[in-house]
Structures are given as structure tokens and as C-alpha cells.
C-alpha positions as CSV (number, residue, x, y, z in Angstrom):
1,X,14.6,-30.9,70.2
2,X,16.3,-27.2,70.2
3,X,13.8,-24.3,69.4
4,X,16.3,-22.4,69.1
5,X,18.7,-21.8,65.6
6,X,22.1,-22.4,65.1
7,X,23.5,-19.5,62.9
8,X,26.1,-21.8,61.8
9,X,23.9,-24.2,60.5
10,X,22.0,-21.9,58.9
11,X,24.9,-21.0,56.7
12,X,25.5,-17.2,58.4
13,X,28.3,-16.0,59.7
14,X,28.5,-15.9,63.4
15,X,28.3,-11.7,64.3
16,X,26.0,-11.5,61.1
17,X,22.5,-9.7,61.8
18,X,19.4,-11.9,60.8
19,X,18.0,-8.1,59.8
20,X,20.8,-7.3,57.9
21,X,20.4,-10.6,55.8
22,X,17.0,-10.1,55.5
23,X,17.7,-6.1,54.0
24,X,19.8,-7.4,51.1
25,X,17.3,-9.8,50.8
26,X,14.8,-7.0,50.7
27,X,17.2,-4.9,48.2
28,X,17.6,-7.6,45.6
29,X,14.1,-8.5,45.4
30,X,13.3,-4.7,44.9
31,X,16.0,-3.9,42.6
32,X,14.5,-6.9,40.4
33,X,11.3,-5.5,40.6
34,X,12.1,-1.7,39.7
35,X,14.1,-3.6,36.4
36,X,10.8,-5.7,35.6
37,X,8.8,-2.4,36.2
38,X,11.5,-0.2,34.0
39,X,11.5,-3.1,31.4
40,X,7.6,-2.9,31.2
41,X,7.5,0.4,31.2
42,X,9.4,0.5,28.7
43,X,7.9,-1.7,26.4
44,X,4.3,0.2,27.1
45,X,5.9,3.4,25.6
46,X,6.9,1.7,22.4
47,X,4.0,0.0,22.1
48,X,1.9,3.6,22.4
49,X,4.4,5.2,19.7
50,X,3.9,2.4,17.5
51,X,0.2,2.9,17.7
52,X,0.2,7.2,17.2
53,X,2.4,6.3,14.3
54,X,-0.1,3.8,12.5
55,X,-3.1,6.3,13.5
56,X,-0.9,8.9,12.3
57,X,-0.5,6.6,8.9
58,X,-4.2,5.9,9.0
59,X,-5.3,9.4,9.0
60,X,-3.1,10.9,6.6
61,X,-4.4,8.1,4.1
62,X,-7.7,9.3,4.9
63,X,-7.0,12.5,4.0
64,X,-5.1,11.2,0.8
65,X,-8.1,9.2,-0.4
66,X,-10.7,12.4,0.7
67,X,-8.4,14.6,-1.4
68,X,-8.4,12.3,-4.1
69,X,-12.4,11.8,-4.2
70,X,-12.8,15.9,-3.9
71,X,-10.2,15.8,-7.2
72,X,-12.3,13.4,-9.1
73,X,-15.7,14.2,-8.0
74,X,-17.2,15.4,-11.7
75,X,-15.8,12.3,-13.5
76,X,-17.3,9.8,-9.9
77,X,-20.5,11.5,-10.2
78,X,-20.4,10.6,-13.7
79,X,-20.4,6.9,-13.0
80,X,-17.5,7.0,-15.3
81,X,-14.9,5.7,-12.9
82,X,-14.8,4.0,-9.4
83,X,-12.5,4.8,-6.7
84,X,-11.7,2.1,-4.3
85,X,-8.9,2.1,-1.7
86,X,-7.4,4.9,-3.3
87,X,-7.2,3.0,-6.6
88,X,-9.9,4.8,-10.2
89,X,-10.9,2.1,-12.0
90,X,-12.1,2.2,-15.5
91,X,-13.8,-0.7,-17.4
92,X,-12.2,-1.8,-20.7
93,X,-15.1,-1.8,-22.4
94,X,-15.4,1.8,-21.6
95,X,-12.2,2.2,-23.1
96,X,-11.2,-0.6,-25.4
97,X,-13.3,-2.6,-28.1
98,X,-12.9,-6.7,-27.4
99,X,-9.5,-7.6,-27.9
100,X,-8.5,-4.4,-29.0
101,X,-5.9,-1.9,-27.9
102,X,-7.3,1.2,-29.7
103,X,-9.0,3.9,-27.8
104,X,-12.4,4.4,-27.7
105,X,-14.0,7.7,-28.5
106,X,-15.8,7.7,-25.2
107,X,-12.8,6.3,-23.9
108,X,-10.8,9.7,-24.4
109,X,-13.5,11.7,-23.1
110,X,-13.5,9.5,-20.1
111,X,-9.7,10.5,-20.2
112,X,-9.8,13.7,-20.8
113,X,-12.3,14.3,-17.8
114,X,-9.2,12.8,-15.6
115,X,-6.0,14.2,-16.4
116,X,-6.4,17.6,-15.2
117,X,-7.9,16.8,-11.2
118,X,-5.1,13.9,-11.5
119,X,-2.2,16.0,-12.5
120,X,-3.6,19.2,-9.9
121,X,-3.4,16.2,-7.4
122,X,-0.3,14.9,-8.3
123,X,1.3,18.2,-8.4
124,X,0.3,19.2,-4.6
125,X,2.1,15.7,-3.4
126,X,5.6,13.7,-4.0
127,X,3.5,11.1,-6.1
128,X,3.2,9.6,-9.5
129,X,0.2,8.0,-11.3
130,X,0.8,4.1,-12.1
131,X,-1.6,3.0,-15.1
132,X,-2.3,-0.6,-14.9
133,X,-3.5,-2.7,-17.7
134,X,-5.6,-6.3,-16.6
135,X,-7.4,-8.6,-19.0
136,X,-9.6,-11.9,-18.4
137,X,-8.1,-15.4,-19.1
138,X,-9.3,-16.1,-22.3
139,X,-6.7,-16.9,-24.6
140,X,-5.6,-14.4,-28.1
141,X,-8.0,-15.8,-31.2
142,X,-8.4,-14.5,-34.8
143,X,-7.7,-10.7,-35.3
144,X,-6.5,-11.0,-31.8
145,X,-3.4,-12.6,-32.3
146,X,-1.5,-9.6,-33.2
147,X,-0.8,-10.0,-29.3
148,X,1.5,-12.4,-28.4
149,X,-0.6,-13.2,-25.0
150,X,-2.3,-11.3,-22.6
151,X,0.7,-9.5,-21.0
152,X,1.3,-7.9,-24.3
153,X,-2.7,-6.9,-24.8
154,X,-2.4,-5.6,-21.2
155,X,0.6,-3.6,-21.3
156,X,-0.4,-2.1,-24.6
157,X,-3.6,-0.8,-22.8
158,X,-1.9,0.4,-20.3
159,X,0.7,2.1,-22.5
160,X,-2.4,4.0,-25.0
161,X,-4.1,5.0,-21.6
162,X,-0.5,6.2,-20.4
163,X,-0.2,8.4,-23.6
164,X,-3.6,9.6,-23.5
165,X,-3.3,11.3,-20.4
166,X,0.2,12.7,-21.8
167,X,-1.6,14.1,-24.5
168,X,-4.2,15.9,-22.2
169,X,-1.6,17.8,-20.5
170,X,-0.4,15.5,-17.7
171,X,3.4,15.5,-17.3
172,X,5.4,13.0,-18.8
173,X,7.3,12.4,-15.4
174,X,4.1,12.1,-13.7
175,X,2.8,9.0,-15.1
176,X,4.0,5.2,-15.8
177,X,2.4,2.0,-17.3
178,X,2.4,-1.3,-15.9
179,X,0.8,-4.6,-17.4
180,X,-0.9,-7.5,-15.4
181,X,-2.4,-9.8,-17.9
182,X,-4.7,-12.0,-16.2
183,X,-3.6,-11.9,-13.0
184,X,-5.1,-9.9,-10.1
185,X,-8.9,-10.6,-10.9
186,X,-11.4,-9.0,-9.5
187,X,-14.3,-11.4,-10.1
188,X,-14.8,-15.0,-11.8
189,X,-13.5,-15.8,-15.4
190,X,-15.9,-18.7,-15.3
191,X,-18.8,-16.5,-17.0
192,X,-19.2,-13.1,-18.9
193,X,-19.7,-10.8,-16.4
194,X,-17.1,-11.6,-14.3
195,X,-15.0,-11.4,-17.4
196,X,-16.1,-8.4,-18.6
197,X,-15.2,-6.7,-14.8
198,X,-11.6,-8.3,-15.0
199,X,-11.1,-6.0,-18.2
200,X,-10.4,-3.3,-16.9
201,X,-7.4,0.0,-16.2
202,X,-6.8,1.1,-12.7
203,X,-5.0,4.1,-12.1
204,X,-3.4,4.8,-8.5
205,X,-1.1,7.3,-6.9
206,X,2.2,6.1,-5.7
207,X,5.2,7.2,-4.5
208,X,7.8,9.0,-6.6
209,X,11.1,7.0,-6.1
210,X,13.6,9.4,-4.8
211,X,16.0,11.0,-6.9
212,X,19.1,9.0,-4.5
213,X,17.5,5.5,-5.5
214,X,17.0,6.9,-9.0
215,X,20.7,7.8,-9.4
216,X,21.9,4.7,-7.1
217,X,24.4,3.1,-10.2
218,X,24.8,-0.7,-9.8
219,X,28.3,-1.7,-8.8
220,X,29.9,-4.3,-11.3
């Protein structure tokens, strides 16, 4: 048996180098590596800009929601309203008799505590106020039936809430309605306090559509 190697069965060409072989050897394997290193590099910058831009996000919601409890500190300290997640809640009860779509007394006092700290708020930022009317499952009966369902019952909450703030000075173009019925329940229909929580208006700020999407016309 031969120790030594044949260079021709070793698939070089005779006058070839083993060193010089072994260099572009050497090359390719660290060219591959500075592409895995460039590639992971790379990714580990996006991945640190991704997460400044969500604390970034975080913080100025933070700041949002602190600015918002500082605006509606008398009314919160009344126990009038909640704030949760940036959302002021208001029971219906508070505001509506059972069934009913008329303002309460209390109601617009509740109301008229609001609409000045909301509108200062809403003035300082590109937002606007979304009013959102919610009910329990129970179907319209009796007196009630002047409502089609509980859409329309919602909606018209939401709409008399809408206008109430209008009518304590908030601008007109700072404020919508929106109706939920039944839907989005915060607690169990299956008994009456969980009925009487799901009765409710929630009021949140939200952005102000831009004027582009606003005068974006539909192409027929």
C-alpha cells in the first residue's frame, strides 16, 4: 500500500498547490460566514427597531391615557364615570330610564361635568370622541317597542348622549355615535346585574380620519 497521494486521483491538477486549494477553501467558508454574520446582524437591528417603536407606542399611550385621567379627574373622583383602557364608561341607568332613550336629569349633569375636560382634550390632539351605545339581550316589550330591536334602542342612546355633549359646548366635528346592541358585553345576561352592567355608554378617543381618506371619492 502507497502512503503517499496521487494528485491525480485526488481530482487536482498536477502543478496545483495543496495550500492554495486549501486557501479558497478557507475563503469560501469565511465569505459564508461574514454573509450568515451580515444576515444576522441584520435581522438583530430590525428586531431592536421594531421593539423602540412598540415602547415608543406603549409609552405615548401612557401618556394619552395619564392625560386623559388628569382631564377627567373631578367627574372619576365623582364615581360618576370609569376609565378603562382609555375607554369612560357611563351606566345607562345613570343615564337612561329602562328601555328608554330620554335623558336623565342626573344624566345631563353627569354630561355636562364631561364635555369641557373632553373637548380641552380633544382640542390639544388629532382625535375625535366616539360615543357608543350597548344594551343587554333582552328583547323590546310593551312601551318598548317603539324600538325596532336593540340596535335601534342603542343607537338612539348613543345619538341623545352625542347631542348632549353638542349642547354643552363640544364641537360638532369632534364627536360621533355609534350603536352596538347587545353585542360586546361586559358581564353575563344570565341575571340582573350583569344586565344592568351591559347597559351602558362608553365614550373613547380615536383617531380623526385624515382629510385625504375623507375626500378620497369612490371611482365608478
Amino acid at each position: 500500500m502507497r502512503d503517499d497521494i496521487n494528485i491525480e486521483d485526488a481530482g487536482l491538477e498536477p502543478g496545483v498547490p495543496v495550500w492554495a486549494v486549501f486557501g479558497d477553501l478557507m475563503s469560501g467558508l469565511l465569505g459564508a460566514f461574514v454573509l450568515i454574520l451580515v444576515c444576522a446582524l441584520g435581522m438583530q437591528m430590525e428586531l431592536a427597531a421594531k421593539l423602540e417603536t412598540e415602547v415608543q407606542q406603549r409609552q405615548a399611550e401612557a401618556k394619552r391615557r395619564e392625560a386623559l385621567e388628569q382631564a377627567l379627574a373631578g367627574p372619576l373622583a365623582a364615581g360618576r364615570v370609569t376609565l378603562n383602557d382609555g375607554r369612560i364608561g357611563i351606566s345607562g341607568n345613570l343615564l337612561f330610564a329602562f328601555n328608554s332613550a330620554d335623558l336623565q336629569p342626573e344624566g345631563r349633569q353627569v354630561l355636562r361635568s364631561l364635555a369641557a375636560p373632553l373637548a380641552a382634550y380633544l382640542g390639544t390632539r388629532d382625535q375625535i370622541l366616539m360615543v357608543s351605545g350597548f344594551t343587554d339581550d333582552r328583547q323590546m316589550r310593551g312601551d318598548a317597542r317603539r324600538f325596532a330591536d336593540n340596535w335601534e334602542l342603542s343607537a338612539q342612546r348613543a345619538l341623545t348622549v352625542t347631542r348632549a355633549l353638542i349642547e354643552e359646548g363640544m364641537p360638532s366635528s369632534s364627536v360621533f355615535a355609534a350603536a352596538f346592541g347587545s353585542e360586546q358585553a361586559v358581564a353575563s345576561n344570565a341575571d340582573a346585574d350583569g344586565r344592568s352592567k351591559n347597559r351602558r355608554v362608553e365614550m373613547a378617543p380615536t383617531p380623526r380620519p385624515s382629510s385625504a381618506a375623507a375626500n378620497t371619492k369612490p371611482r365608478g
